[in-house]
Backbone as CSV, one residue per row, in Angstrom:
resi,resn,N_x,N_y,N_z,CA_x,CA_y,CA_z,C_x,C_y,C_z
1,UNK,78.790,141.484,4.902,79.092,142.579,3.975,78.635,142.176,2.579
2,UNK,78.407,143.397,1.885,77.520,142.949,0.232,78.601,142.465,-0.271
3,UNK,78.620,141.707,-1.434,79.613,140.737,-1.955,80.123,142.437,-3.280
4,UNK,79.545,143.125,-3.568,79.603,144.023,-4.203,80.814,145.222,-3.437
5,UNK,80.557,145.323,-2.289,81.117,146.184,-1.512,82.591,145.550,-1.429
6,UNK,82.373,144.205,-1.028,83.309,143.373,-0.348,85.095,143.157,-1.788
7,UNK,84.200,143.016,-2.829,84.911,143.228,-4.437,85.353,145.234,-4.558
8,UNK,84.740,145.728,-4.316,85.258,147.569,-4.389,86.252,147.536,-3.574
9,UNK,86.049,147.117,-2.262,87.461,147.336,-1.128,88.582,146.593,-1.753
10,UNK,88.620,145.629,-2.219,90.176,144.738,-2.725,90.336,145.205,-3.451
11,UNK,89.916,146.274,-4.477,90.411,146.854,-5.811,91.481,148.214,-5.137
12,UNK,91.465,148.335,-3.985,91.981,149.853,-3.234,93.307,149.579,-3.629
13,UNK,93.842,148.347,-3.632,95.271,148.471,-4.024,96.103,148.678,-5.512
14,UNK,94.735,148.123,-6.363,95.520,148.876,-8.085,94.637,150.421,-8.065
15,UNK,94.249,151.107,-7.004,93.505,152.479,-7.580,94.636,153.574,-6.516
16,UNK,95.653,152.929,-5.695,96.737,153.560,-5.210,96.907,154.537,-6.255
17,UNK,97.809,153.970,-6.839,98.688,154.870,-7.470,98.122,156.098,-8.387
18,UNK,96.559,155.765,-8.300,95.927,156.907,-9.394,95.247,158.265,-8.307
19,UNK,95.582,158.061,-6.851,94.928,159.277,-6.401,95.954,160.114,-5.332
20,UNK,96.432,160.830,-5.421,96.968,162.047,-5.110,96.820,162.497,-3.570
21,UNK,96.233,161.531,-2.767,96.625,162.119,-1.401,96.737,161.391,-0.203
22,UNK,96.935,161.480,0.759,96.945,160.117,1.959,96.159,160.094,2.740
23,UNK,96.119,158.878,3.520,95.024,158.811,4.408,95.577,157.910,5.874
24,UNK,95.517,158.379,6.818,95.858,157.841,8.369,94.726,157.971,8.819
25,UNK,94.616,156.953,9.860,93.893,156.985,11.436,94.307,156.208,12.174
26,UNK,93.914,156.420,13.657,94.178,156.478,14.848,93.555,156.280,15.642
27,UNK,93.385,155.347,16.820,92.216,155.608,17.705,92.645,155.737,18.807
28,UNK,91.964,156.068,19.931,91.895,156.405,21.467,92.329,154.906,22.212
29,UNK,93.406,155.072,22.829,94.142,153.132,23.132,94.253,153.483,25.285
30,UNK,94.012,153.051,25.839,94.226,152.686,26.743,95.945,153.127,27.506
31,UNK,96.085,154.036,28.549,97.466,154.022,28.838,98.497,153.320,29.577
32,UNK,99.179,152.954,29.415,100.419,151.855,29.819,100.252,151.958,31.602
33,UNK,100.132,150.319,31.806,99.842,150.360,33.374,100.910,150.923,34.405
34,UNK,100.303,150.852,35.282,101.763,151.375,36.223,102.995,150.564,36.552
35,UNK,104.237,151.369,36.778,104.951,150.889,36.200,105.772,149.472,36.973
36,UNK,105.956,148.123,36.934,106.172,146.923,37.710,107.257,147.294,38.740
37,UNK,108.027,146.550,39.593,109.318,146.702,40.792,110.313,146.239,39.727
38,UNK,111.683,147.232,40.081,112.868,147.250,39.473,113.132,145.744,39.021
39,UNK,113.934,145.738,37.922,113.886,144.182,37.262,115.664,144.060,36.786
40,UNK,115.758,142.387,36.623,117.180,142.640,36.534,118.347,143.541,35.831
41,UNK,119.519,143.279,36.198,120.503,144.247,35.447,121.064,143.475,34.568
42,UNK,121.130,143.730,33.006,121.795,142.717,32.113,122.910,143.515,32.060
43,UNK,123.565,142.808,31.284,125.393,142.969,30.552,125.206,142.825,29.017
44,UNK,126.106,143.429,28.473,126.162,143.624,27.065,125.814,142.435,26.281
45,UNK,126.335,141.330,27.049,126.260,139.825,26.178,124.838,139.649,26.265
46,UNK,123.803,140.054,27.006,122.362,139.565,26.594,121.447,140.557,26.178
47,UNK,122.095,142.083,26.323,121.315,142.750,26.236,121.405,143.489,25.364
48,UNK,120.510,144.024,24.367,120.596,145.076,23.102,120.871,146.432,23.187
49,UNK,121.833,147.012,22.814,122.139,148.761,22.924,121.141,149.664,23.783
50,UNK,121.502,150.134,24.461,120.319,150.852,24.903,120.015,152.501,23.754
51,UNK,118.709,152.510,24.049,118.170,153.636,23.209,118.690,155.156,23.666
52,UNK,118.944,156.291,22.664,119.056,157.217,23.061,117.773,157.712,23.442
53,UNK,118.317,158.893,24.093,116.813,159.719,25.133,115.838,160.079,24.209
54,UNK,116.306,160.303,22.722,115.055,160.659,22.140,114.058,159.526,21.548
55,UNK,114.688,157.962,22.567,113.472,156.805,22.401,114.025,156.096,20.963
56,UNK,115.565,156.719,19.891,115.506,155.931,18.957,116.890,155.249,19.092
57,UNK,117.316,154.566,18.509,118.399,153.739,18.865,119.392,154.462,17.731
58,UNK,121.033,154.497,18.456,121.808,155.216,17.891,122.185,154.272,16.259
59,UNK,122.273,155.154,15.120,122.249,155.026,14.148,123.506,153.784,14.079
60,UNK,124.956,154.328,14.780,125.730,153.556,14.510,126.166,151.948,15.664
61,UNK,124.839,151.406,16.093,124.297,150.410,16.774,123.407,149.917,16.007
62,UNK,123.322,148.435,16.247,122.529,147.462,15.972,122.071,146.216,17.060
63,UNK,120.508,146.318,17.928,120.648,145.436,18.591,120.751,143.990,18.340
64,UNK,121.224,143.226,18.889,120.886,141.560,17.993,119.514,140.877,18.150
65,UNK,119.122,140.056,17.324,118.014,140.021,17.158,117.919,138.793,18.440
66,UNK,116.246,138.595,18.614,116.304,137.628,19.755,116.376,136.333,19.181
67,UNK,117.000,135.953,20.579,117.910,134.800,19.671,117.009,133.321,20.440
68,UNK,117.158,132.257,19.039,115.992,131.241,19.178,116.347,130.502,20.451
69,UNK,117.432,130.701,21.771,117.387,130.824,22.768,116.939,130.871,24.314
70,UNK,116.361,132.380,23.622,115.208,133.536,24.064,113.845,132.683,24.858
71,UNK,113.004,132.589,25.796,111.730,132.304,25.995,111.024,133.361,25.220
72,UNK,110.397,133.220,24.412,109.104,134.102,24.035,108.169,134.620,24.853
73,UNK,108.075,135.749,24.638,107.470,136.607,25.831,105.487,136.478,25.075
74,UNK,104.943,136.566,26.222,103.236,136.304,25.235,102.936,137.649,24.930
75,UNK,103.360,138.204,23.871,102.977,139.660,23.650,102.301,139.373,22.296
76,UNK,101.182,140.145,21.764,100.612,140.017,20.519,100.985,141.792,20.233
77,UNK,100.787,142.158,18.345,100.404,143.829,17.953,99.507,143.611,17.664
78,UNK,98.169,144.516,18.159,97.754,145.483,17.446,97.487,146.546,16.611
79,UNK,97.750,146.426,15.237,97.238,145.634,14.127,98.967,144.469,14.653
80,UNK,98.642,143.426,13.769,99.491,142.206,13.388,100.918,142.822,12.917
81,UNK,100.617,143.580,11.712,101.675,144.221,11.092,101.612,145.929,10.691
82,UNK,102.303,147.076,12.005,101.866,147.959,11.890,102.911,148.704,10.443
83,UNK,102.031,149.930,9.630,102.369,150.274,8.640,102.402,151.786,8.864
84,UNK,104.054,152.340,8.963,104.237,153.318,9.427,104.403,154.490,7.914
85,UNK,104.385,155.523,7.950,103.844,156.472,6.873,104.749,157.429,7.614
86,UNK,105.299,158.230,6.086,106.025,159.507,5.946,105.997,159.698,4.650
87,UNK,104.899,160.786,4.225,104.968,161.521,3.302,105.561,163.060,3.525
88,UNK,106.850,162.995,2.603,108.275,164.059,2.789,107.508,165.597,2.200
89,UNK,106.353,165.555,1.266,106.105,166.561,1.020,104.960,166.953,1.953
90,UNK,104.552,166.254,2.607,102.755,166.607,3.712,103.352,167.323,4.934
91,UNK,102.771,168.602,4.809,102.941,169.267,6.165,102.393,168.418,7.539
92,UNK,101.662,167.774,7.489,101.385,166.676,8.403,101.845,165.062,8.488
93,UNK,103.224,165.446,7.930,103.923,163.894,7.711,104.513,163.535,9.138
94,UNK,104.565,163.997,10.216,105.256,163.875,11.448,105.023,163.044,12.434
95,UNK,103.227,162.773,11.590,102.500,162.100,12.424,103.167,160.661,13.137
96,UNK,103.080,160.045,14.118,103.480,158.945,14.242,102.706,157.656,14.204
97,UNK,102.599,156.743,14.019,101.898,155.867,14.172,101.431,155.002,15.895
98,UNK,100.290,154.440,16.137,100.435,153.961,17.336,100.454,152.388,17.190
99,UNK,101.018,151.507,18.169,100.986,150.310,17.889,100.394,149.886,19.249
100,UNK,99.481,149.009,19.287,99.154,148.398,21.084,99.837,147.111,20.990
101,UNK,100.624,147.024,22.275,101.070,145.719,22.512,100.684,145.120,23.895
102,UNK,99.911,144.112,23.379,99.022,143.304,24.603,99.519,142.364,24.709
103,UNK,99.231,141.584,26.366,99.715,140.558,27.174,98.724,139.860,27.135
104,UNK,98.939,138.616,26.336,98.248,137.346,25.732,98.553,136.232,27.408
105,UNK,98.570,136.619,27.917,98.902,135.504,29.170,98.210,135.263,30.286
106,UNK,98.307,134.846,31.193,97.752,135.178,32.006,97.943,135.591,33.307
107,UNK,99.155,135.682,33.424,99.839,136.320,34.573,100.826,137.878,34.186
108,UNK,100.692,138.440,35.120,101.126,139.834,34.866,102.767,139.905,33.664
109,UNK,102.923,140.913,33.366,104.372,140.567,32.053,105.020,141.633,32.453
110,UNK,106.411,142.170,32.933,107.433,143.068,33.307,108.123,143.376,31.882
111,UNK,108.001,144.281,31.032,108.920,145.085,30.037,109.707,145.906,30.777
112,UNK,111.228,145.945,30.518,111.983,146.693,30.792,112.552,147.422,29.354
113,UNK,112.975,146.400,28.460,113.624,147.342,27.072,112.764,147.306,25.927
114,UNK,112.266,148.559,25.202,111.178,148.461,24.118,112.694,149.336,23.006
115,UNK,112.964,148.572,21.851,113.383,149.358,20.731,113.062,148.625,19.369
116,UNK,113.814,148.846,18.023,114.135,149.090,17.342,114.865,147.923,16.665
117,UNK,114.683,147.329,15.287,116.122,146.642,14.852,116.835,147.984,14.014
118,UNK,115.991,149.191,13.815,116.920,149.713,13.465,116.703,150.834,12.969
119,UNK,117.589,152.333,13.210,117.389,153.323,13.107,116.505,153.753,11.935
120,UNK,116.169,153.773,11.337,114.882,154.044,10.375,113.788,154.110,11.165
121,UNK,113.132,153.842,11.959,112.041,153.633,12.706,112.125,154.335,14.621
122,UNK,111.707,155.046,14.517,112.002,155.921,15.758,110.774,155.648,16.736
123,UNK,111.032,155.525,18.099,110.191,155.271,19.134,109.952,156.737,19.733
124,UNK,108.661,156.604,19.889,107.864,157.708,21.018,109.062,157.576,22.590
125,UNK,109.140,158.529,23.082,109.413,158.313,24.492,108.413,157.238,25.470
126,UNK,108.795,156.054,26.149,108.672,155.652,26.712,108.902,155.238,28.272
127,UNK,108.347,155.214,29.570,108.626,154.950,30.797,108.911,153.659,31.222
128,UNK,110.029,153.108,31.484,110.130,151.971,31.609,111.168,151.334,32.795
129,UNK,110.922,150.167,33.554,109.974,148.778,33.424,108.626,149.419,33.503
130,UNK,107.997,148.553,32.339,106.121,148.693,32.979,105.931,147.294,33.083
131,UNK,104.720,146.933,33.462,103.848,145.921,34.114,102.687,145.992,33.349
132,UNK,102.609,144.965,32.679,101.570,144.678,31.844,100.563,143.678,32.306
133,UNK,99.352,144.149,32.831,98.244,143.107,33.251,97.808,141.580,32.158
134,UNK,97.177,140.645,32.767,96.677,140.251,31.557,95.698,140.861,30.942
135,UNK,96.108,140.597,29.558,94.894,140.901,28.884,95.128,142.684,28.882
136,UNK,96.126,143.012,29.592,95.769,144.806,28.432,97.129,145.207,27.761
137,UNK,96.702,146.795,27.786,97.708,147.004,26.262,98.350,148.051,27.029
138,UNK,99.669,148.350,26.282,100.603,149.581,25.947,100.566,150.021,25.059
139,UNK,100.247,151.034,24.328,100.711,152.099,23.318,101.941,152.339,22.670
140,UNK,102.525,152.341,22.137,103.933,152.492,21.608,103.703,153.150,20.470
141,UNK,104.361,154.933,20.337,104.535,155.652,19.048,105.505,155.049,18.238
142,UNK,105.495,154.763,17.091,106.190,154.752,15.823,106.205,155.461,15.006
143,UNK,107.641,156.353,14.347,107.679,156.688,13.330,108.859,157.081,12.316
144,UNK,109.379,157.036,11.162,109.600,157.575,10.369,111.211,158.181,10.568
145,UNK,112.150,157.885,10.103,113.384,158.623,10.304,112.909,159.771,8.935
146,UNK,113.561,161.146,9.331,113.510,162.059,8.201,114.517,161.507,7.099
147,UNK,115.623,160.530,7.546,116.808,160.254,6.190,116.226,159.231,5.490
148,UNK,114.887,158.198,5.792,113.937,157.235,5.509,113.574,157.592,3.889
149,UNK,113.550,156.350,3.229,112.959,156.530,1.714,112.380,155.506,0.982
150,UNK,111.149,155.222,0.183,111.450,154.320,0.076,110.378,153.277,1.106
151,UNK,110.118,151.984,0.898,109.754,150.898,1.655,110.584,150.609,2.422
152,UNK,110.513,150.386,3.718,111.334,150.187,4.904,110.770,148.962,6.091
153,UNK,111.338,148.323,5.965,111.253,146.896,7.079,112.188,146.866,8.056
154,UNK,111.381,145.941,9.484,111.918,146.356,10.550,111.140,145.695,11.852
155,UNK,111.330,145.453,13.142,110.865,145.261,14.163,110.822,145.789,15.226
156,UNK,110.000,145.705,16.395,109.932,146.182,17.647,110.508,145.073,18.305
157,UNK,111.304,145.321,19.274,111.757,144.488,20.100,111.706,144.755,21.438
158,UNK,110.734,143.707,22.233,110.486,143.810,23.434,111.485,143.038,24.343
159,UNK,111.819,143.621,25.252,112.130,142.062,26.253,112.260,142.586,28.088
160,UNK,112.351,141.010,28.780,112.194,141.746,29.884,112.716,139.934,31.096
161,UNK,112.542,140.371,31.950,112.867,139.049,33.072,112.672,137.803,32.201
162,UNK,111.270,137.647,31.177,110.680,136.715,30.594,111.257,135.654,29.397
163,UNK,111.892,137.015,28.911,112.451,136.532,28.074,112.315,137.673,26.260
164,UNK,112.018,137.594,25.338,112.219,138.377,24.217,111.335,138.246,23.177
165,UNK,110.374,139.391,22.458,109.819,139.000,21.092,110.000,140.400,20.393
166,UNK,109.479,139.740,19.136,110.152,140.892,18.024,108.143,141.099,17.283
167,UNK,107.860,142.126,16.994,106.964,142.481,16.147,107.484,143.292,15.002
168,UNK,106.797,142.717,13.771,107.215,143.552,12.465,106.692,144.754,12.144
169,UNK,107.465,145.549,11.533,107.115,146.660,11.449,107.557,147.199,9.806
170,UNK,106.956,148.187,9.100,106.599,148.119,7.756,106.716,149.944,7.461
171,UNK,107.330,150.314,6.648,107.122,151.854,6.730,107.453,151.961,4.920
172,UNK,106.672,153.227,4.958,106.820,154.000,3.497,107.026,155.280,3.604
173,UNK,107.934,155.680,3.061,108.732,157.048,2.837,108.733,157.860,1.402
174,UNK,107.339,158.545,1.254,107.265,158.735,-0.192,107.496,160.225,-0.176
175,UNK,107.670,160.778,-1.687,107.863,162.280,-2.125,106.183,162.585,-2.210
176,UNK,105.646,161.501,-2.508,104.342,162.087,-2.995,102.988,161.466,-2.434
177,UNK,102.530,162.196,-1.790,101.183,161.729,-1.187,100.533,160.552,-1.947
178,UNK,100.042,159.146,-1.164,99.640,158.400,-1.813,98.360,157.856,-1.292
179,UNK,97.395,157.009,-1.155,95.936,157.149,-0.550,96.096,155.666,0.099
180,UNK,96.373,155.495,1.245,96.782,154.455,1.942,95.884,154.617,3.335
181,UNK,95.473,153.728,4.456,95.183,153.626,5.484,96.019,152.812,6.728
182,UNK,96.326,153.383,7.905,97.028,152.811,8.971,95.645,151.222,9.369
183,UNK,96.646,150.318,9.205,95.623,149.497,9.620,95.441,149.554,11.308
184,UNK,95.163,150.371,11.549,95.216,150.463,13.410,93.885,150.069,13.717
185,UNK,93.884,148.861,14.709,92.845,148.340,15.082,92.014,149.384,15.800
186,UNK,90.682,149.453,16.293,90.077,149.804,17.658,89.191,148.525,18.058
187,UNK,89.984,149.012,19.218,89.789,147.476,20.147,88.699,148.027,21.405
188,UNK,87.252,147.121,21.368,86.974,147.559,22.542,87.305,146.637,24.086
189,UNK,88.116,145.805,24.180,88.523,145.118,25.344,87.713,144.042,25.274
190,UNK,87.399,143.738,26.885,86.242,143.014,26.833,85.233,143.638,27.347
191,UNK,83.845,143.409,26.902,82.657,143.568,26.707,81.461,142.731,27.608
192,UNK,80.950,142.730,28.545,80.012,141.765,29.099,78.600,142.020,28.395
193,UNK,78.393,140.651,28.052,77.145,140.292,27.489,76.173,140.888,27.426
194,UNK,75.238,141.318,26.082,74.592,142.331,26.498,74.293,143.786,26.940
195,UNK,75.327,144.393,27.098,75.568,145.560,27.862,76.338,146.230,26.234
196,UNK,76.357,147.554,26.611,76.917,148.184,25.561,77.886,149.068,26.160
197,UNK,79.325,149.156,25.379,80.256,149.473,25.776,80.436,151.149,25.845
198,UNK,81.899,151.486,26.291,82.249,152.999,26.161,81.684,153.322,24.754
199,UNK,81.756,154.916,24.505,82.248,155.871,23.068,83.408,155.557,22.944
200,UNK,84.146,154.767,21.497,85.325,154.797,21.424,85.735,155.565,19.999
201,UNK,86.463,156.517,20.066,86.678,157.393,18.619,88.036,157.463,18.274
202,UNK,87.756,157.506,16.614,88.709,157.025,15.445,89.032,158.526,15.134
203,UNK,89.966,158.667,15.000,90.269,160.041,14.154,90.672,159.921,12.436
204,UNK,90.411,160.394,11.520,91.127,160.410,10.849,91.599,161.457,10.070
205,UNK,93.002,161.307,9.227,93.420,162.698,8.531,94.285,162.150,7.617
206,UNK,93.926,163.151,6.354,93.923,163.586,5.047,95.298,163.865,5.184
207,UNK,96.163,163.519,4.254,97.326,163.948,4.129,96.855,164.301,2.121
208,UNK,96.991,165.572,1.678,97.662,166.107,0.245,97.943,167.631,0.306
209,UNK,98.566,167.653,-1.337,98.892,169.079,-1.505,97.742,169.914,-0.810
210,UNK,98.156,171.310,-0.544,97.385,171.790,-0.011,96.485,172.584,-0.860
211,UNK,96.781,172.622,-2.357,95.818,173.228,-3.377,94.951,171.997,-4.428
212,UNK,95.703,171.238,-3.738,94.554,169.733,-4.388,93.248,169.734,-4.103
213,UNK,92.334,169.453,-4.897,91.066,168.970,-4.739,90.643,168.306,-3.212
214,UNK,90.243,168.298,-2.497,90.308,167.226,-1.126,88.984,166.073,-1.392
215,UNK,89.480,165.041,-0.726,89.053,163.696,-1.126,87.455,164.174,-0.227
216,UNK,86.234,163.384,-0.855,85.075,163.574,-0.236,84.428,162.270,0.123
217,UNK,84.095,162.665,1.350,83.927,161.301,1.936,82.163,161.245,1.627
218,UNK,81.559,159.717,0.937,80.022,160.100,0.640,79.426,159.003,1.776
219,UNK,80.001,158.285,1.925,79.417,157.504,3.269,80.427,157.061,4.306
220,UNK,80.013,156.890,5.534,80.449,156.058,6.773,79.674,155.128,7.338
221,UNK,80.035,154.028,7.545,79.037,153.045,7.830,80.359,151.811,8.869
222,UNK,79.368,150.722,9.679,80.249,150.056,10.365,79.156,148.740,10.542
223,UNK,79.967,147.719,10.101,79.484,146.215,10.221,80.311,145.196,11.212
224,UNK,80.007,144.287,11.866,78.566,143.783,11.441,77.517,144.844,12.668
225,UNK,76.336,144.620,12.609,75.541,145.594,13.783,75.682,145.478,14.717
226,UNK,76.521,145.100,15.615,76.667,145.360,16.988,77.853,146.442,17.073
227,UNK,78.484,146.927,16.158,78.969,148.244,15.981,78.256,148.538,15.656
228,UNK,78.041,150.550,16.231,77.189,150.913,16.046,77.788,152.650,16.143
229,UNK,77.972,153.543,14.967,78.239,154.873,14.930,77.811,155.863,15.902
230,UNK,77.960,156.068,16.656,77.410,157.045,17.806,77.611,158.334,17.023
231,UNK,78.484,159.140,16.402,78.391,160.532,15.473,79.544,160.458,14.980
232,UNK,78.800,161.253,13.531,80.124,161.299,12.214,79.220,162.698,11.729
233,UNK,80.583,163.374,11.361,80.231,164.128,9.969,78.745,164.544,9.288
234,UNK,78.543,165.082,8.939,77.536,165.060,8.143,77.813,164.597,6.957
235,UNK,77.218,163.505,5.636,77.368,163.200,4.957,77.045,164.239,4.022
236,UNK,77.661,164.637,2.833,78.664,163.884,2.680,80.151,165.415,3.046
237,UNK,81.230,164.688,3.383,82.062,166.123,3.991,83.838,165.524,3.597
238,UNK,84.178,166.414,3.331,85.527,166.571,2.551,86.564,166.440,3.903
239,UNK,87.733,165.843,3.400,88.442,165.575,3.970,89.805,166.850,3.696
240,UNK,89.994,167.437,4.755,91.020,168.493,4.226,92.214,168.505,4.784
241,UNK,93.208,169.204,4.473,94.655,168.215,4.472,95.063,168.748,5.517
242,UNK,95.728,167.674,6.996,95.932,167.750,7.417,94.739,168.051,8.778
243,UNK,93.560,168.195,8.737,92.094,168.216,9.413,91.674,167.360,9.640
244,UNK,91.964,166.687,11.136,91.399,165.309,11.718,90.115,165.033,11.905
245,UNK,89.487,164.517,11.502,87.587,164.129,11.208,87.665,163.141,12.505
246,UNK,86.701,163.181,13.439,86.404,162.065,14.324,85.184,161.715,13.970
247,UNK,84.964,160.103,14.352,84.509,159.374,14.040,83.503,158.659,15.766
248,UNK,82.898,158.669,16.038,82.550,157.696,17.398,81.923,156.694,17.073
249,UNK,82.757,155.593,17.691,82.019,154.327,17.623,81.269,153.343,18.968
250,UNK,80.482,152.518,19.243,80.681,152.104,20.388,80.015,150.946,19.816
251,UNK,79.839,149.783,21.014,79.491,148.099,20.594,78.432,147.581,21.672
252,UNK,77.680,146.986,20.977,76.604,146.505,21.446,76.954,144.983,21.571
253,UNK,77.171,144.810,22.953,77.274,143.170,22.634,76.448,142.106,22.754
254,UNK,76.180,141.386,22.302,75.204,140.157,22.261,75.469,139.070,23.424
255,UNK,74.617,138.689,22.983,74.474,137.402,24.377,75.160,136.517,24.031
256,UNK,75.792,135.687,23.189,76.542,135.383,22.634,78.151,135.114,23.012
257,UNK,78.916,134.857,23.521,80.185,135.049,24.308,81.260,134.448,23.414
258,UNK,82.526,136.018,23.246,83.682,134.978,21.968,83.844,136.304,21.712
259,UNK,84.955,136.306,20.699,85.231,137.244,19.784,84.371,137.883,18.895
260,UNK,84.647,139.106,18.427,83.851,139.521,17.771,84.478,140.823,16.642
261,UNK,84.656,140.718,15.285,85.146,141.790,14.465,84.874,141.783,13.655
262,UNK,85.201,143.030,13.273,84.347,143.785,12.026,84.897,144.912,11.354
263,UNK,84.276,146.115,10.877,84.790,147.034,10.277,84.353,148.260,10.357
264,UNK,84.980,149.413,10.255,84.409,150.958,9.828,84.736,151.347,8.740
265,UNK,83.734,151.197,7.504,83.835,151.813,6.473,83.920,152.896,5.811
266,UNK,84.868,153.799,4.938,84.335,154.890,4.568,84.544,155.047,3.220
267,UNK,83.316,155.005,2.577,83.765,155.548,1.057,84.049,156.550,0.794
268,UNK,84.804,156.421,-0.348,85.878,158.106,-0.531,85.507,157.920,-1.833
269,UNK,85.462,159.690,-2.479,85.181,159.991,-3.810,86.140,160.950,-4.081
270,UNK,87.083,160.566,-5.466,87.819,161.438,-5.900,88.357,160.827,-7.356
271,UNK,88.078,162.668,-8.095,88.354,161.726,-9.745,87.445,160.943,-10.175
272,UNK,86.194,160.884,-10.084,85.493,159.834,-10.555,85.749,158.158,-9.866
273,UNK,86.585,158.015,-8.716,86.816,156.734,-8.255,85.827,156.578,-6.741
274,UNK,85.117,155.687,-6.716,84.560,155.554,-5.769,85.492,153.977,-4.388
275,UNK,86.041,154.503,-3.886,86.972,153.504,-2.822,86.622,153.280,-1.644
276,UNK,86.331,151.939,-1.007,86.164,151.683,0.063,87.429,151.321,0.969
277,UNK,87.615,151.748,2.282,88.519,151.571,3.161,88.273,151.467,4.835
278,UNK,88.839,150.923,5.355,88.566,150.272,6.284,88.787,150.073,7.423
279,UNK,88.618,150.716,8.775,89.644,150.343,10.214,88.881,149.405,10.937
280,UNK,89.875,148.586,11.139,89.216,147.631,11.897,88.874,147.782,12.865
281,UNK,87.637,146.632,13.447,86.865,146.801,14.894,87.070,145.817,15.562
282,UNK,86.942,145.363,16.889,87.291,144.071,17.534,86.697,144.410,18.772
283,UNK,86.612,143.366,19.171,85.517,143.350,20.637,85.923,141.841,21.607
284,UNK,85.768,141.425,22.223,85.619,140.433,23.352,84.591,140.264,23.903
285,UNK,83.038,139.487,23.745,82.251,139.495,24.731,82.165,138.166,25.721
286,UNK,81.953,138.609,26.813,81.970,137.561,28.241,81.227,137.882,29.403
């Protein structure tokens, strides 16, 4: 990346507060495997509240956290630290966030309880025990209590036969549209050498007033080159509130075998500010 470009993107965080609308995306994730054979029955002493049906944990409950006890279960997030969004005035604040949680192991992983440390943070409906292969993912919605305000911290808590882990979780609850991005990875799995992978597409959407100016997007671009844009937009095209823009990406992999990440760029113009921002890309080739 140009060392020029690379200096515009780190400035995104003192040019927050000067632009007037939000920004999410999302990508297309893989669906939760089928679901593993019935798994044990706990008792209150090991096990955390169970969730109400609408997937969030009752306000006046608190599960306990996992305790250093616990075996650690090999679960990684996708992103590291997901950053959940509720803007109270955006007709499209409802949105939820997605989180992938993958099995770093190598033998199959049984989830039975997915929640919450705590009511502020509401879970998608989930089917559960699932069975997690190695090496793939689950989906998990996150989002937003409406009584939420404010910066809000918090975890996902998995556990299952294995034992227990916690992923952090991060939310903002503003009155006023602010110009932020979900760091949500797109992951293309693994990749064999050489070969070029699925279409994988990013959505994204504009959260502002609805008589605001809308943010204009003057480029899209994705590094390093083995990402490679399959169709966007016509340059250059406005982002309008609440109007999900897709994005297609797909990966060319090299001969080369290992990890591999990178970025999808999009500069945004508004007010005279020119801002770069960023969803990440990731790949596996083998």
């Amino acid at each position: 990346m140009r060392p020029a470009m690379h200096r515009r993107r780190t400035e995104l965080a003192r040019i927050v507060s000067l632009l007037a609308f939000g920004l999410t995306a999302c990508s297309n994730a893989s669906s939760p495997t089928d679901a593993g054979p019935p798994t044990r029955d706990c008792d209150a002493s090991d096990c955390p509240s169970r969730p109400t049906d609408s997937g969030a944990l009752d306000a006046s409950t608190t599960p306990p956290a996992c305790r250093a006890s616990d075996p650690s279960l090999p679960l990684a997030g996708i992103p590291e630290e997901v950053l959940v969004l509720r803007h109270t005035s955006s007709p499209c604040s409802t949105r939820e966030t997605e989180l992938l949680v993958q099995n770093t192991s190598a033998s199959p992983l049984i989830l039975d309880r997915v929640e919450t440390s705590s009511a502020t943070f509401l879970l998608e409906p989930l089917e559960l025990p699932v069975t997690l292969l190695p090496g793939s993912t689950m989906p998990v919605g996150v989002r937003l209590s409406e009584e939420a305000r404010g910066e809000q911290t918090g975890a996902l808590r998995l556990s299952g036969p294995g034992g227990c882990s916690e992923l952090p979780l991060r939310g903002i609850a503003a009155d006023e549209a602010m110009l932020t991005l979900n760091r949500q990875a797109l992951d293309f799995g693994v990749v064999e050498a050489g070969t070029t992978s699925e279409t994988r597409d990013i959505v994204v959407l504009a959260q502002h007033a609805g008589d605001a100016t809308s943010p204009t997007v003057d480029g899209v671009s994705a590094s390093p080159e083995s990402f490679q844009i399959v169709s966007a937009p016509s340059i250059p095209f406005a982002l309008g509130s609440c109007a999900p823009v897709t994005v297609s990406v797909s990966f060319d992999a090299p001969e080369t075998t290992g990890p591999v990440t990178g970025d999808l760029l999009l500069e945004l113009a508004r007010d005279g500010f020119a801002v770069f921002v960023a969803v990440p890309l990731r790949a596996t080739v083998e």
